[in-house]
C-alpha positions in Angstrom: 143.1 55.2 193.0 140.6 57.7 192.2 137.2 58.4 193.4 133.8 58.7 191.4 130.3 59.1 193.0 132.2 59.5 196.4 131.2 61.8 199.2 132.6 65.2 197.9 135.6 67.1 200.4 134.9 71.0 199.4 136.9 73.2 201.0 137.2 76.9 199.4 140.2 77.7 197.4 141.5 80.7 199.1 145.1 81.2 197.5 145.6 82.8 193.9 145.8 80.7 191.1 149.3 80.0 189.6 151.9 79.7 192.7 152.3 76.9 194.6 149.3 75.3 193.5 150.2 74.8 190.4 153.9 74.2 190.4 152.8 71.3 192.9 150.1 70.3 190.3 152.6 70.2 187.8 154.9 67.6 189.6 152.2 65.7 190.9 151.5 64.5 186.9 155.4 64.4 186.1 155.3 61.7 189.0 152.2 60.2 187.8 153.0 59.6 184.1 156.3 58.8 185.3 157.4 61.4 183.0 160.5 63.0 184.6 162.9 61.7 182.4 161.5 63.6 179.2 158.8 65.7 180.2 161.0 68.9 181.4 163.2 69.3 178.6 160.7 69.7 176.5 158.4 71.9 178.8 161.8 74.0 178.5 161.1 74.1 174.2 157.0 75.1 174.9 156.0 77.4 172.7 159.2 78.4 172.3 160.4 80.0 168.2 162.0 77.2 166.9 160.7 75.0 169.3 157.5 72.4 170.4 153.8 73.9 169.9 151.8 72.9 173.3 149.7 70.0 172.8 146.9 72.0 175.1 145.7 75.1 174.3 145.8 77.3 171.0 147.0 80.8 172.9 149.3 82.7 170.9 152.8 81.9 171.1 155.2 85.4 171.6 158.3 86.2 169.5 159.7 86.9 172.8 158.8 84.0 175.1 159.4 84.1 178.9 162.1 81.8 180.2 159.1 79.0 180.9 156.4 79.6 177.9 154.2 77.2 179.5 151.4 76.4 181.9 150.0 74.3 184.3 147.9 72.8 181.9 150.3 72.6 179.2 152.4 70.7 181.4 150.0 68.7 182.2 148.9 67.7 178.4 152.8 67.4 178.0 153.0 65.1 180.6 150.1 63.1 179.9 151.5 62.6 175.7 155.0 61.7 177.1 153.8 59.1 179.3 155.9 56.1 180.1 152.9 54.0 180.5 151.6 52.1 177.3 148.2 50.5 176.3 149.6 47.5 174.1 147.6 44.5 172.6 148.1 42.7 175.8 145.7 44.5 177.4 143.1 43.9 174.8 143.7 40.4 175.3 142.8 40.9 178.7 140.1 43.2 178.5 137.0 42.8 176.4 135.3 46.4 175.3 132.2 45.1 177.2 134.5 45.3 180.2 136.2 48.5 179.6 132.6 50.2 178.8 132.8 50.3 182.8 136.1 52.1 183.2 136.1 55.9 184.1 137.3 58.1 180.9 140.3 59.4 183.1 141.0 55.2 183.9 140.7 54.4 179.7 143.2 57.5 179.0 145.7 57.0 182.1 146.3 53.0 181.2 148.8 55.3 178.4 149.6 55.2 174.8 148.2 53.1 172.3 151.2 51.4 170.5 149.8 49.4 167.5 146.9 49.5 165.0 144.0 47.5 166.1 141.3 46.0 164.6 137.9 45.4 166.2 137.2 41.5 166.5 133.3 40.9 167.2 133.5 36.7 167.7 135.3 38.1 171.4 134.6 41.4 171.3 138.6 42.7 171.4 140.7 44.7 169.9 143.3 42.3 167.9 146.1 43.8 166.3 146.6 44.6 162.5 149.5 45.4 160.1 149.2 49.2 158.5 149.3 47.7 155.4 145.9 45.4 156.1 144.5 48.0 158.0 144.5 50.8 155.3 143.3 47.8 152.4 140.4 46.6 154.5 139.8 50.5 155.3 139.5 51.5 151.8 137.2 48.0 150.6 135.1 49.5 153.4 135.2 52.9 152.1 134.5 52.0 148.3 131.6 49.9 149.5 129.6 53.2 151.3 128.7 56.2 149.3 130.3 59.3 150.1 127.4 61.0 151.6 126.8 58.2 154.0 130.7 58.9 156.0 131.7 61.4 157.9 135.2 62.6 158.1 135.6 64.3 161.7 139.1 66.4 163.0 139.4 67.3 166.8 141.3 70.6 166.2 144.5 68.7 166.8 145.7 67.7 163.6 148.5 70.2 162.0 148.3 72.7 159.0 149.3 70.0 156.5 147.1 66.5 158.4 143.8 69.3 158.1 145.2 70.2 154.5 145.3 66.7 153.2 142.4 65.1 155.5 139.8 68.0 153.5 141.3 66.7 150.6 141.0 62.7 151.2 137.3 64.2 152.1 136.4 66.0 148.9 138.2 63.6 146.5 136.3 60.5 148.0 133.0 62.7 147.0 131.9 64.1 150.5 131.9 67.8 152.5 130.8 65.9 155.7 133.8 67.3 157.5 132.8 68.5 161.4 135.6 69.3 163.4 135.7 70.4 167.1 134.9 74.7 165.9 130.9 72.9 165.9 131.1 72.6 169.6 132.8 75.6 170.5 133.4 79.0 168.3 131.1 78.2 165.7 129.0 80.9 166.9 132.1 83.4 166.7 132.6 82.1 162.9 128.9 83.0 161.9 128.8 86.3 164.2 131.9 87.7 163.6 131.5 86.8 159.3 128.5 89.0 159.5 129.4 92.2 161.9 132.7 92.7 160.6 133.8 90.8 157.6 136.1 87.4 159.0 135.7 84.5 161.0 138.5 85.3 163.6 139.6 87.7 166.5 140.9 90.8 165.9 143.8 90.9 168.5 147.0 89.8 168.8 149.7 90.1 171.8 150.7 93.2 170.8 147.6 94.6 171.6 148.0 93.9 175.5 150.9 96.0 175.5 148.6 98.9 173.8 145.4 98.4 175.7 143.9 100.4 178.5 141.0 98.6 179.3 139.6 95.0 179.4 136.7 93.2 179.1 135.9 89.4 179.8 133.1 87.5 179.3 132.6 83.9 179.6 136.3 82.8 179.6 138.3 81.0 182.5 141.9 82.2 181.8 142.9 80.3 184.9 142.0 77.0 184.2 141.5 77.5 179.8 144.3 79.3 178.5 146.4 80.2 181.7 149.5 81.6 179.8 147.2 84.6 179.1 148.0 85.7 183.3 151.2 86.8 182.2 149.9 89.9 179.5 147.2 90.3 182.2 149.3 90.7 184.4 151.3 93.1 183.1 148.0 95.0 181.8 147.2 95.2 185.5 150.5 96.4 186.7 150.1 99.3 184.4 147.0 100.0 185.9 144.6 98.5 183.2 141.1 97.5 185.1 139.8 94.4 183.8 136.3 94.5 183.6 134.8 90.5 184.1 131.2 89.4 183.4 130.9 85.5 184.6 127.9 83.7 186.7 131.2 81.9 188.7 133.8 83.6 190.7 136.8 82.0 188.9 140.2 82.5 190.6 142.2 83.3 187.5 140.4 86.4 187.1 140.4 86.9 190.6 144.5 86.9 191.5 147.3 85.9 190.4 150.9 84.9 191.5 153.4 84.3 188.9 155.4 81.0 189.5 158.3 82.3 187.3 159.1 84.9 189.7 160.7 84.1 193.0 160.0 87.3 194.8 156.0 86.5 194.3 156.8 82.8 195.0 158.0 83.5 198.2 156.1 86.6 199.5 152.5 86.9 200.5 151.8 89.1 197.3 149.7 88.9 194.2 147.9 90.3 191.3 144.8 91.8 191.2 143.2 90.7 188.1 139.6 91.7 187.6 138.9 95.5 188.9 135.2 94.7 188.6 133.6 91.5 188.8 129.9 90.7 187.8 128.3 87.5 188.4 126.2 87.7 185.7 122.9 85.1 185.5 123.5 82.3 183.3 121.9 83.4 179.9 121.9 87.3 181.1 125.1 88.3 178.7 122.9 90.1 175.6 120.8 92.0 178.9 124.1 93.2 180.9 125.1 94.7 177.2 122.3 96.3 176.4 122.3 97.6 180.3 125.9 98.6 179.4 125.1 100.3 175.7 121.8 102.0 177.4 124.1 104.1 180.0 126.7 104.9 177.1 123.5 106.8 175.8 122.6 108.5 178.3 126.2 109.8 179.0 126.4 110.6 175.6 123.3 112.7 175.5 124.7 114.6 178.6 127.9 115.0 177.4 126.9 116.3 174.5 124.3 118.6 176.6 126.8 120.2 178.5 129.2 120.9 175.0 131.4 118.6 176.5 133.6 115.5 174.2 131.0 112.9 173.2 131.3 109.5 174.4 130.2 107.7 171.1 132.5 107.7 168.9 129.9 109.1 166.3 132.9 109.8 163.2 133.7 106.4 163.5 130.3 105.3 163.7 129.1 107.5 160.7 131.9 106.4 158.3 132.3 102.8 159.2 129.1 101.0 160.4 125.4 100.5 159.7 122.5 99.6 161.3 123.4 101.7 164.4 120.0 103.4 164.4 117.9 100.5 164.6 120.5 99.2 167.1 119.9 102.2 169.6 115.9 102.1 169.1 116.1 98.7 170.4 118.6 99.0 173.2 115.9 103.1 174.3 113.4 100.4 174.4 114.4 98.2 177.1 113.4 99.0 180.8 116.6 99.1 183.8 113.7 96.6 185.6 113.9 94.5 182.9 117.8 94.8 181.9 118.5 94.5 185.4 116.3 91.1 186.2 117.2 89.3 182.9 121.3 90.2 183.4 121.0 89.5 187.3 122.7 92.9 187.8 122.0 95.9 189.0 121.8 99.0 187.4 124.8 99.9 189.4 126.9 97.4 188.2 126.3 98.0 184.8 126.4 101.4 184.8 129.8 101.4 186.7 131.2 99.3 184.1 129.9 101.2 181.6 131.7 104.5 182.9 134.8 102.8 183.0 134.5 102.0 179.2 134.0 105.6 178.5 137.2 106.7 180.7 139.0 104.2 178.4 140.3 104.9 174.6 141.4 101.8 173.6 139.2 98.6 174.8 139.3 95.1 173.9 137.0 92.7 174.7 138.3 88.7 175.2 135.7 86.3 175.3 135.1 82.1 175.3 132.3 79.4 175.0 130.4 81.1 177.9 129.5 83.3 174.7 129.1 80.9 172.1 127.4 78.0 173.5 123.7 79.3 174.0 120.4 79.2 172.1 121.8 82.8 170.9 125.2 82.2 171.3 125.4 84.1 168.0 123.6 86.9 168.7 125.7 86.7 172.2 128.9 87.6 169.4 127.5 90.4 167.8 126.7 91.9 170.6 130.2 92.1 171.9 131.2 93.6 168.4 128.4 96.0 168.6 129.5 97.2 172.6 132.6 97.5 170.8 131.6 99.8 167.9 129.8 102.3 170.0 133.6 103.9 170.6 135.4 102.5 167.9 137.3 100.2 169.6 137.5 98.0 166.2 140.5 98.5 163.9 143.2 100.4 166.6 146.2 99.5 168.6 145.1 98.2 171.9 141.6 97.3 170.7 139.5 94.8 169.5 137.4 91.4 169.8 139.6 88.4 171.4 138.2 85.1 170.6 139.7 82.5 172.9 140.0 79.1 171.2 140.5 75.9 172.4 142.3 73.5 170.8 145.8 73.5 169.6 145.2 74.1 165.6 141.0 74.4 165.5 140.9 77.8 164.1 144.5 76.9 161.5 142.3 73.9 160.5 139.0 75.8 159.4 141.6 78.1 157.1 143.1 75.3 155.8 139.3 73.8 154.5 137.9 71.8 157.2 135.1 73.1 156.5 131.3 71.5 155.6 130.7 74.6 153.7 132.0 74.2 149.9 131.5 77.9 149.4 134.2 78.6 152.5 136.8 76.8 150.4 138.6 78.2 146.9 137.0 75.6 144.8 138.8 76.2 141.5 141.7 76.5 142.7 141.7 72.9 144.1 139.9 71.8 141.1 142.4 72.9 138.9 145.6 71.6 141.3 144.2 68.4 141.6 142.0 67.6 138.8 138.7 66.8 141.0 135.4 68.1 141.0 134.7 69.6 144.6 131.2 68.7 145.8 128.6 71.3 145.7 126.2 69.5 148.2 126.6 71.0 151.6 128.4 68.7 153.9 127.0 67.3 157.8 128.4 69.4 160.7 128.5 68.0 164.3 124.8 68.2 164.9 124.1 67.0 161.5 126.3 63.9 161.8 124.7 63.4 165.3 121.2 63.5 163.1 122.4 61.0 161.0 123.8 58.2 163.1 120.5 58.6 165.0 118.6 58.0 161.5 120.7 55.6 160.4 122.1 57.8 157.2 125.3 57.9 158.3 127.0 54.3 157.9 130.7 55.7 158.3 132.7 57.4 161.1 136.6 58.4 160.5 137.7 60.6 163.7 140.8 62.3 163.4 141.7 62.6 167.1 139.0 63.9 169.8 137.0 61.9 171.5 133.7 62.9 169.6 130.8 60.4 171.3 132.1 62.3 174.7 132.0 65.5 173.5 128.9 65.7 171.5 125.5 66.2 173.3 122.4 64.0 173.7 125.1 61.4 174.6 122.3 58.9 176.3 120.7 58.8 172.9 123.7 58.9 171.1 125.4 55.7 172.5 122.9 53.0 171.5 122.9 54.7 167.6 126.8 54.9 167.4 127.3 51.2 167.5 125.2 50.6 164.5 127.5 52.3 162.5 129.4 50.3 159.8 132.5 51.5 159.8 133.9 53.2 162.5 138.1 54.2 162.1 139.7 56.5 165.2 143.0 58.0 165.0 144.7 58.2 169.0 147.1 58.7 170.9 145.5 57.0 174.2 142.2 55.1 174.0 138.9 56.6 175.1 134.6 56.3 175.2 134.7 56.8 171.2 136.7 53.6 170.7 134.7 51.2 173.1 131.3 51.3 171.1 132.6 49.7 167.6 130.1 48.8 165.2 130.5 46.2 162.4 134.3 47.3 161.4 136.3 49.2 163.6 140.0 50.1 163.6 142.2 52.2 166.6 144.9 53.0 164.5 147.7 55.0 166.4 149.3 58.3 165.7 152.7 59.5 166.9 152.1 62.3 169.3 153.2 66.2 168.2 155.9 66.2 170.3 157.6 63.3 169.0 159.7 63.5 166.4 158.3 62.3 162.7 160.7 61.0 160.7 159.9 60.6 157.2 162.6 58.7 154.3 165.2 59.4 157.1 164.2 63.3 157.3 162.6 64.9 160.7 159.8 66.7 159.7 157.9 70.6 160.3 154.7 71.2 161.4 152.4 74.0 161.8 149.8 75.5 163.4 147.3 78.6 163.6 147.3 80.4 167.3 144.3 82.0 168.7 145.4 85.4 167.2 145.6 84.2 164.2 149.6 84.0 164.0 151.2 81.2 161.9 154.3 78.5 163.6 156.5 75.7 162.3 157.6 73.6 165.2 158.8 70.0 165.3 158.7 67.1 167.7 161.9 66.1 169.3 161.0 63.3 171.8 161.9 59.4 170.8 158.2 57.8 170.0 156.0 55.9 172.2 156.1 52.8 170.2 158.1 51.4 166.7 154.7 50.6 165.2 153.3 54.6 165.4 153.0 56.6 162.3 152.3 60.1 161.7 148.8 61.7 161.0 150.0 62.5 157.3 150.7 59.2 156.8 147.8 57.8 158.1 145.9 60.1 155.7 147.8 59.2 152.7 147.6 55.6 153.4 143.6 55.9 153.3 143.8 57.8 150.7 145.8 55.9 148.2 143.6 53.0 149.4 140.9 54.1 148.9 140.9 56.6 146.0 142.7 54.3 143.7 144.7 57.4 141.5 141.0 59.1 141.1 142.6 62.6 141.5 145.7 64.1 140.9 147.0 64.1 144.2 150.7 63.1 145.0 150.1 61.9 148.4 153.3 59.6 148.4 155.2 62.5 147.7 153.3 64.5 150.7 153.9 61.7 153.5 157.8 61.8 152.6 158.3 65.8 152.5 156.0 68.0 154.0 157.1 71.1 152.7 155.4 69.9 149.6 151.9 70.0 151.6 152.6 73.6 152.8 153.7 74.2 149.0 150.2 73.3 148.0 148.2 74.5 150.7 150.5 78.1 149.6 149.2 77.6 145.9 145.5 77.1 147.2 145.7 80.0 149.7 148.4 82.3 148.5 147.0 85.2 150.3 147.4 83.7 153.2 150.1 81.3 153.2 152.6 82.8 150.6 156.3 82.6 151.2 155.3 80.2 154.0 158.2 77.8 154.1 160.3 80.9 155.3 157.7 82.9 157.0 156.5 80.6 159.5 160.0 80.1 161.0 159.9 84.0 162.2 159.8 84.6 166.3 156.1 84.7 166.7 155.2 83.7 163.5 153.2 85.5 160.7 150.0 87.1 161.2 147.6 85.8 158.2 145.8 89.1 156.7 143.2 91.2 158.8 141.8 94.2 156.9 139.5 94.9 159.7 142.9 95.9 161.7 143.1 98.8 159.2 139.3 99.2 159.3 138.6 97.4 156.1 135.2 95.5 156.3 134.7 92.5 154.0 130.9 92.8 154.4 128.7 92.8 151.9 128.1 97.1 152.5 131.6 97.2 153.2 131.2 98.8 156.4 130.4 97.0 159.9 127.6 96.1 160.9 125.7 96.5 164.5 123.0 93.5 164.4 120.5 94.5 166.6 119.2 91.0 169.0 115.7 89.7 168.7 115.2 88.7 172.3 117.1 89.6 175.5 116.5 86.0 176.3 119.6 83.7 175.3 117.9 80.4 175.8 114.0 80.6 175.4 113.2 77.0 175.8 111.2 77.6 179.1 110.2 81.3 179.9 111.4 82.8 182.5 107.8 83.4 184.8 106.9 82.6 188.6 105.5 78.9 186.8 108.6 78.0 185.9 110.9 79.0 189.3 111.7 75.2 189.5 113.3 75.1 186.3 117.4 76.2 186.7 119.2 77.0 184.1 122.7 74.8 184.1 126.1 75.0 182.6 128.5 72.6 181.7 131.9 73.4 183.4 135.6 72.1 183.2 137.7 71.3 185.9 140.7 72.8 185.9 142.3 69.1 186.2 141.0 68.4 182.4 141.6 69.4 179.1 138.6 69.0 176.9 137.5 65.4 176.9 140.2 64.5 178.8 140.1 64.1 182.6 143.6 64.4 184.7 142.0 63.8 187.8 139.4 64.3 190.0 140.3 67.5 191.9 139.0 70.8 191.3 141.6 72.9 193.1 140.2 76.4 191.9 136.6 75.6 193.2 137.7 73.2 196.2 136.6 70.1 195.0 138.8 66.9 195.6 138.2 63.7 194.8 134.9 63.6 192.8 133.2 64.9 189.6 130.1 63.6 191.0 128.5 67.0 192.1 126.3 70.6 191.1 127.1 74.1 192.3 123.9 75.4 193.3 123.2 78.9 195.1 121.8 77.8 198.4 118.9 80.0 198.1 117.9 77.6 195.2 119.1 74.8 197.1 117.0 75.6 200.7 113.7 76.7 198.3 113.2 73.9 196.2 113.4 71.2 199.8 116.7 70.0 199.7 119.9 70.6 201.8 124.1 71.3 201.0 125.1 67.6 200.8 122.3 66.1 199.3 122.1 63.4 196.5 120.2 64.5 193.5 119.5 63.5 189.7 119.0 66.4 187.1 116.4 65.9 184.4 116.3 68.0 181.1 113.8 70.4 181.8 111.8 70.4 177.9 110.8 67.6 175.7 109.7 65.5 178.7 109.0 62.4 176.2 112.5 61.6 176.4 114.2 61.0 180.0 117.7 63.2 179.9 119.2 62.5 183.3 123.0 62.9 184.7 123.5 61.6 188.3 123.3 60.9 191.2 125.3 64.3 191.7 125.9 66.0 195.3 124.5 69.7 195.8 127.3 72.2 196.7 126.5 75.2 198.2 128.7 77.5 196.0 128.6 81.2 194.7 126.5 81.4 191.9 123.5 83.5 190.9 120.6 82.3 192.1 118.3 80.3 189.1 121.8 78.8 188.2 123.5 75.9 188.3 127.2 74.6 187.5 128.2 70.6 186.5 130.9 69.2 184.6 131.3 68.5 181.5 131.2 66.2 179.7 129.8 64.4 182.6 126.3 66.3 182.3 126.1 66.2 178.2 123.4 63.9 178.6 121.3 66.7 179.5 121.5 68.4 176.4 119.3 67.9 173.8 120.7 67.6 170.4 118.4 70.1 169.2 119.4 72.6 171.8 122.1 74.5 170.2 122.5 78.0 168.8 120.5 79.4 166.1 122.6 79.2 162.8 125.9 78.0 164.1 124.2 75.0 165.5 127.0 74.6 168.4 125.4 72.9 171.4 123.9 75.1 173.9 125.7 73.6 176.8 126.1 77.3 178.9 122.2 77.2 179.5 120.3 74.2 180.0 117.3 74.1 181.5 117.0 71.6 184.3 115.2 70.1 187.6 116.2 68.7 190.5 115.3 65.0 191.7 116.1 63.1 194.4 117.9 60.4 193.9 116.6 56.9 193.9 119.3 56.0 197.1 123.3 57.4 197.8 125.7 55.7 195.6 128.2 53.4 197.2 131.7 52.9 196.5 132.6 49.8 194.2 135.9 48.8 192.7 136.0 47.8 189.1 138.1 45.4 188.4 141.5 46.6 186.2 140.7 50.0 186.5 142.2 51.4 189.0 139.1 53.7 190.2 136.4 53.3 192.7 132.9 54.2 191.7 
């Protein structure tokens, strides 16, 4: 039974994060699912060449894998797809959606797998099941009845090389490029900031490149609890005697130490790893300042290095033959005050000038970063400035250097090369106009924030989600909720049910995808998959497990069967053919993106996969100048909603946080073991200065209220304060528990990803404690 708005039990987390901790959080879901039976064989083919791609995160996978190539939380996700526990259309007939609008997320997704396509029945308001056949004709009639504009097609970041392939394809050929994906609410900002600096949309590293490196830099990424598998190169980094330099407002534990659990000698001794050499707790929204603190010292030991006829510490060849705007760059970073750098960042001058000398000592620096970057009023400015930190010493373009984007999702960046995109000028155009003999729109298509615009409006009728759980994960979700069930059609593709499925609209169908590591069996023929990694590397894998259900069918087919119903021959594409041979998708995908993809079939079989082409590796800039560019920031403030003066001390600035019991959207359980939480999501890490100052005590109940546009009441709550290390004018909640508290207008300047890292807030007392109160079915106590 788990517990929600119960009294939280916080008791500091004083081990190192892998270990103990999280081999006994890895059994503890085996037992759970009731997954032992399946579950540890294929943990065993993780990430493995030749093997299963990890349903969790998208770190890169090595050519030479350790013995266990997976985490905690990719045992987790493995665990929690390979479930023995099933959602069946018994439990519809027992549960109305009115009823299960009152379960917990975690209770919806641990009731386990959906096992048969449903359709939405309003005269009892349940899910009834469908055939595939009925499903996909009543789909299409519904589709041929809308205009194009009016739906949106939306893909979580799950969804392989060839289901993104043919999903932008079902999207284009129907007449729309309202495609979002999962990139709008994370590295959007990375997309737009890295296009412009240096020429392409992605990271610069790969694995390789830890081997190479003698210095790190982190900012705004939890490796512990997001992409854990990274420990082990950081690790090794650290054992060579690599300082890891980490800017974060929390103290997170993965950056902190490390035990490895694959090695018994750690395992059993009191030992670990040092990760971060320097840690600074950074205010929330202080990232662009602690830079500029950090570029202004690099002057000034530049100007006495070159003083005293000793080597420079710019790397001014570098700079001279490869970037512009450096000048107008420097003016603005001479300009700034240490009072100022040092109140906006939260740092001392100290801190960032001893960071700063340690990035001189070092040759070869890369910089790794995540949405603690991205998802802020500048989140893209937030980018550039990371690629312009790393230009000063032309750490762009050499082994052991570079920008280090960490992604989310399993396939979210392999998706955006393969055209989900709402951008018809990202996509070769006549390429897929001549293949398949349609006309691409030219109209640009709705993004996350723009589809959110236009369910509120009313000018978006249609919904197809390709995985995800978008109402959770999308801001503004108080407003959201009402406007989603107005929609008129309303199609989600899951594994497990979730929030998104229990608000249906006039015509609504769950229809239910096999799982990626289940095998997909097309005209008697297992078929390949593949994916993109973080660095930018290219797998096949395969499922090999026995599906959850009889009635499942794959994401290609689900796509074609849309498609065929809906687009009645209208272009020249052979999706029959597709859904029974997908090498024939990564054929065409080859043909539209032969740069990338050519030779693929063979190719993405090699240990670590292929690398799609970087010219910025060999210093090649596809900018318009060809040469990269330092963008010199407007403001030192990354969210200017409410200025930071001695009126506005009441407002905190709050981010949204995961657990490290969740992936995404999806809730494990209700322990925190990094930050000591058990039990509870219910609560806000506060510093207790904060706390003490603004009347209220460690313990008490509050509500949080969006600090701007006070017309409209955002509130998240009751929450209880926990005293916890954080700068002070900060805050910490979870997400997406406290997306109600973000505007849908609050997100970053030309990416338009919500600004979920910085929102301003205050603090309320709440109306009375919440009690504890079963809901029926659920298994939870709220």
């Amino acid at each position: 039974m788990q517990l929600i708005h119960s009294t939280a039990r916080f008791r500091p987390y004083l081990s190192a994060s892998g270990g103990w901790g999280s081999a006994r959080s890895v059994m503890n879901i085996l037992w759970r699912e009731q997954a032992w039976r399946h579950a540890p064989a294929t943990l065993f083919q993780l990430n493995k060449p030749k093997g299963v791609a990890c349903v969790s995160c998208a770190w890169a996978k090595p050519a030479h894998p350790l013995a266990l190539e997976f985490c905690e939380n990719g045992a987790k996700a493995t665990a929690w797809e390979l479930t023995a526990l099933r959602t069946a259309p018994d439990f519809f007939a027992r549960h109305t959606l009115t009823e299960l609008r009152g379960w917990s997320d975690h209770a919806l997704e641990q009731h386990g797998r959906l096992t048969h396509p449903l359709r939405y029945d309003a005269r009892d308001d349940r899910y009834r099941p469908t055939s595939w056949a009925q499903a996909y004709k009543e789909i299409g009639a519904e589709l041929r009845r809308l205009a194009p504009d009016e739906v949106v097609f939306y893909a979580s970041g799950r969804a392989s090389l060839e289901a993104s392939f043919m999903y932008q394809l079902l999207a284009r050929a129907y007449g729309t490029n309202n495609l979002p994906d999962s990139s709008n609410m994370c590295h959007e900002s990375t997309s737009v900031g890295l296009q412009e600096s240096i020429g392409v949309p992605v990271g610069t590293v790969t694995l390789d490149d830890f081997e190479h490196t003698d210095c790190i830099f982190f900012f705004g990424q939890n490796v512990g609890s997001n992409s854990p598998r990274m420990l082990h190169p950081l690790q090794a980094a650290r054992k060579r005697q690599v300082p890891v330099i980490t800017f974060n407002p929390l103290r997170e534990r993965g950056l902190e130490r490390f035990v490895n659990p694959q090695s018994p000698v750690e395992m059993l001794g009191p030992a670990s790893t040092v990760i971060s050499t320097q840690y600074h707790q950074v205010a929330i929204g202080g990232d662009i300042a602690a830079i500029t603190g950090m570029a202004k010292a690099l002057l000034e030991m530049d100007r006495q290095a070159q003083a005293e006829q000793r080597q420079p510490v710019l790397d001014h060849d570098f700079i001279a033959q490869h970037t512009e705007g450096f000048e107008a760059f420097i003016a603005q970073v001479e300009r700034q005050p240490w009072a100022v750098l040092e109140s906006r960042s939260g740092l001392s001058r100290g801190a960032m000038e001893a960071a700063a000398t340690v990035y001189a000592r070092s040759e070869r620096v890369m910089l790794v970063y995540g949405m603690g970057m991205t998802q802020h009023r500048h989140g893209v400015e937030n980018v550039q400035m990371l690629v312009n930190f790393l230009l000063l010493r032309g750490n762009i373009g050499k082994p052991g250097a570079g920008i280090c984007p960490v992604r989310g999702h399993s396939n979210v960046q392999g998706q955006r090369t393969v055209g989900i995109t709402e951008d018809p000028a990202k996509v070769p155009k006549d390429k897929i106009e001549a293949l398949f003999s349609f006309k691409v729109p030219e109209r640009m298509g709705r993004a996350t924030v723009d589809t959110c615009e236009g369910i509120l409006d009313g000018s978006v009728k249609g919904f197809i989600g390709l995985g995800g759980n978008f109402l959770r994960a999308i801001p503004d979700t108080s407003r959201m909720e009402p406007a989603w069930s107005q929609l008129q059609l309303n199609v989600q593709v899951a594994t497990k049910l979730n929030r998104s499925h229990l608000l249906p609209g006039t015509h609504m169908w769950l229809l239910p995808c096999l799982g990626h590591l289940e095998m997909d069996r097309q005209n008697g023929q297992e078929q390949v998959y593949s994916t993109e990694d973080s660095t930018g590397f290219v797998h096949a894998w395969k499922g090999t497990r026995k599906p959850a259900g009889e009635h499942l069918q794959s994401e290609v087919a689900i796509i074609a069967g849309i498609a065929q119903a809906t687009l009645d021959g209208q272009a020249r594409i052979p999706w029959a053919q597709w859904q029974g041979d997908y090498a024939q998708i990564r054929a065409a995908i080859a043909q539209v993106y032969p740069q990338i993809f050519h030779d693929m079939e063979t190719r993405m079989w090699m240990p670590g996969g292929f690398h799609r082409p970087l010219p910025v590796r060999q210093r090649e800039w596809p900018t318009e100048s060809g040469k990269a560019q330092f963008v010199t920031p407007q403001t030192l403030d990354e969210n200017d909603d409410v200025p930071g003066t001695a009126d506005n001390r009441h407002v905190i600035q709050l981010m949204t946080i995961r657990s490290n019991d969740q992936f995404n959207t999806t809730i494990y359980g209700y322990d925190d073991r990094f930050r000591g939480v058990k039990g509870t999501r219910s609560v806000v890490f506060l510093n207790r200065n904060d706390i003490v100052r603004l009347g209220f005590a460690p313990g008490d109940w509050i509500m949080l209220r969006t600090a701007v546009e006070p017309e409209v009441l955002r509130e998240a709550g009751p929450l209880q304060i926990l005293a916890y290390d954080i700068p002070e004018g900060c805050a910490a909640g979870y997400y997406p528990e406290c997306n109600a508290l973000v505007p849908l207008w609050h997100h970053a300047e030309r990416s338009k990803v919500p600004a979920a890292k910085s929102v301003p807030v205050t603090l309320h007392a709440a109306p009375r404690q919440p009690r504890e109160r079963e809901v029926p079915g659920s298994d939870q106590v709220v």
